[in-house]
C-alpha positions, 0 to 999 in steps of 0.5 A, a space after each residue: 614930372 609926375 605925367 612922365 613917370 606914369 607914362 614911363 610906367 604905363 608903357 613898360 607894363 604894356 611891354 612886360 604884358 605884351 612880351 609875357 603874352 606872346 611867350 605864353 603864345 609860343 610853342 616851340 616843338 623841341 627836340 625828340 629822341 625816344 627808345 622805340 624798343 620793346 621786350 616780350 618778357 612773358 608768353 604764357 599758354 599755347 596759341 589757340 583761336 581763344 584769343 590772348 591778353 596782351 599787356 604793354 608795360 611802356 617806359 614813357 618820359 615827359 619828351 613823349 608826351 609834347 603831342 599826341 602824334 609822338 605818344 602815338 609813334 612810341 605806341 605805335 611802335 612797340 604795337 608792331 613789334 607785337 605784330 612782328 611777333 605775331 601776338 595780335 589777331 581780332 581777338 587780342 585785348 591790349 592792356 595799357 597801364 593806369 594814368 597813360 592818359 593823364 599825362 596828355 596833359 602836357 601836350 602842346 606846352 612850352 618846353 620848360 615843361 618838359 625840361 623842369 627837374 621837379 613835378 612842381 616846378 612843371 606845374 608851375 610852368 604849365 600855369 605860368 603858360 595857360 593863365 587864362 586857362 588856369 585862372 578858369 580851372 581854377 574857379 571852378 576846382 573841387 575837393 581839398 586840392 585845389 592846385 591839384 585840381 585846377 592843373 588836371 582840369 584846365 585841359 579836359 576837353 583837349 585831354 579828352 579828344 586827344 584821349 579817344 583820338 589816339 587810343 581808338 586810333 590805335 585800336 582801329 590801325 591794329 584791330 584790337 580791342 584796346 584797355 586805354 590805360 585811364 585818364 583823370 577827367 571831370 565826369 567823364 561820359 560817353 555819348 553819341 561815340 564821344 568822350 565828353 566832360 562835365 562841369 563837376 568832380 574828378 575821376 580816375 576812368 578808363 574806356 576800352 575801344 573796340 577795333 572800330 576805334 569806337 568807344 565800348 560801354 562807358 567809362 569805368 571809374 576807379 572806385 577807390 583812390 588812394 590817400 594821395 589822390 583822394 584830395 583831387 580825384 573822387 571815388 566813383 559814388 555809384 560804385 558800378 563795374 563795367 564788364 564788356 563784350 570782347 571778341 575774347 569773351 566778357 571783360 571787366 576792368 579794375 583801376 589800380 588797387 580796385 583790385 585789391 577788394 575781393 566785394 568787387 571780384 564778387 561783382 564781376 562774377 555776378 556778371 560772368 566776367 571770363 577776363 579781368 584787365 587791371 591798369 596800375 601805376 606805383 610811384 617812387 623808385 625801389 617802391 616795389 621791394 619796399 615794405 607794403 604800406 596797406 590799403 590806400 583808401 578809406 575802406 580795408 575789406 574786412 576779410 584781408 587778415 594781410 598787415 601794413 608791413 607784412 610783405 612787400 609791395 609787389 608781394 601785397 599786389 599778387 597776393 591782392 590780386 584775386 584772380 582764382 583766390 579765395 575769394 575765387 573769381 570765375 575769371 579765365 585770367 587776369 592782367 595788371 599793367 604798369 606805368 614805369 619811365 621818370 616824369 621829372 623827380 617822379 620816378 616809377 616802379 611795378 613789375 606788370 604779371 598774369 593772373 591765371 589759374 591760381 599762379 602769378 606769372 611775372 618778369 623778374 627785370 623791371 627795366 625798359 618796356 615790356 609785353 606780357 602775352 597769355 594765350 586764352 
């Protein structure tokens, strides 16, 4: 009797493995229907042979990101409608908005994913579905966070190549120079033109690609994340700014409230930055209009007399964002570009403006994806 029931037993767990095994296995491609439309809410200057900084404030859902070829679509899409309007030329920088390449985290998962109504529950299912994987990322996470950690490095490699693969595509099919937004990576690098990554901590980077689709410099890393983050993603230790050579003139790229901190205005004038290209993302709905919560990290600048509560949040990022304020940037103009669409219970807030000549030129209506053009 004894016999028989461990038999009975090693056999249904030999049937729940197998089964569980080959669920895990399964990717159904399920079905898409995304809103491929776009508005061009602000076209500041007068068109000239300077070029023009062109920002996409997309509106992107869990849906889009099940492969790379369906971001690549939406993308694409709002790209030619930009060209439709005749704002692109060999000398326009596109500016994509902060974490556009952390979500590539999600491609090519099971559709519970997708279809989960929580962040967590998205998670759990994206560990449920790459237990080997997870297992393996998990081993090896840093920081406080470890959850965190492991669900943002289980997929870097893959994140990585998709990463390089759809943003330097884009920028070769429509010759533009391109700000990719940022992805959060293990130490990130690039080497002999491939995005690469190491073994060590997470970082919040973005890479701007040329119209070659090659990979221009290396990638910058946000110097300050927030208290949020801080637990998974590190502040860039060497505290370096990349300013680049772009057909428009010499750019440099500020990740989220890294362009908050006049020191790093500083910096970019040392190297005679003439643009300043500012990827952003706030999360919760309604968090634009609400009260400003103060600096996100560890470090306040001690000359920023502006309080926790004073204004409000999109009021804090004009006012932070110091292009030609004291301190004055040299800068010709600048751009900050949000994340906005729903990623389950997370909703999405910003309203993406220009710097430029003191003034901040912004779009009053938050709703749907937008384009912000400056002709330089």
């Amino acid at each position: 009797m004894r016999k028989l029931l461990c038999f009975t037993f090693t056999m249904a767990l030999i049937a729940v493995i197998t089964t569980y095994a080959m669920w895990t296995a399964e990717r159904p491609v399920g079905h898409y229907l995304s809103d491929l439309r776009i508005n061009l809410a602000v076209d500041q200057g007068i068109r000239a042979d300077r070029g023009n900084l062109l920002g996409i404030q997309p509106e992107l859902f869990p849906s889009d990101y099940q492969s790379p070829q369906r971001l690549h679509r939406k993308l694409a899409a709002y790209l030619q409608q930009a060209r439709d309007q005749d704002l692109l030329n060999a000398k326009t920088i596109v500016v994509l908005p902060e974490h556009i390449g952390t979500w590539l985290m999600l491609s090519g998962e099971k559709n519970e994913v997708y279809q989960a109504t929580s962040l967590d529950e998205a998670m759990n299912w994206l560990a449920v579905s790459n237990p080997l994987a997870f297992a393996k990322a998990l081993l090896s996470a840093k920081g406080d966070n470890r959850l965190d950690d492991a669900h943002l490095r289980m997929k870097a490699k893959t994140m990585a190549r998709d990463y390089q693969a759809l943003f330097g595509g884009l920028a070769r099919e429509f010759g533009v120079t391109l700000v990719a937004g940022s992805i959060v990576l293990p130490e990130p690098s690039v080497s002999d033109g491939l995005l690469s990554v190491g073994p060590g901590v997470l970082y919040n980077s973005t890479l701007v690609f040329g119209s070659d689709g090659a990979p221009i410099g290396q990638p910058q890393r946000q110097l300050y994340p927030n208290f949020d983050e801080q637990g998974s993603i590190q502040p860039s230790s060497d505290q370096t700014i990349n300013v680049i050579e772009t057909p428009a003139g010499r750019l440099g790229v500020l990740i989220g409230s890294d362009s908050w901190y006049p020191d790093n205005y500083r910096k970019l004038n040392d190297q005679g930055a003439q643009l300043i290209a500012v990827p952003a993302s706030v999360i919760g709905r309604g968090a634009w209009d609400k009260p400003w919560r103060g600096y996100k990290s560890l470090s306040t600048p001690g000359e920023i007399s502006l309080k926790p509560g004073e204004l409000s949040e999109g009021a804090a990022w004009h006012r932070l964002t110091l292009i030609s304020q004291l301190p004055s940037s040299q800068a010709l103009a600048g751009m900050s570009v949000f994340l906005r669409g729903q990623f389950w219970d997370q909703g999405s807030d910003g309203q993406s403006f220009i710097s430029s000549n003191g003034q901040t030129i912004a779009d009053g209506n938050a709703r749907g994806a937008r384009l912000l053009n400056i002709w330089l």
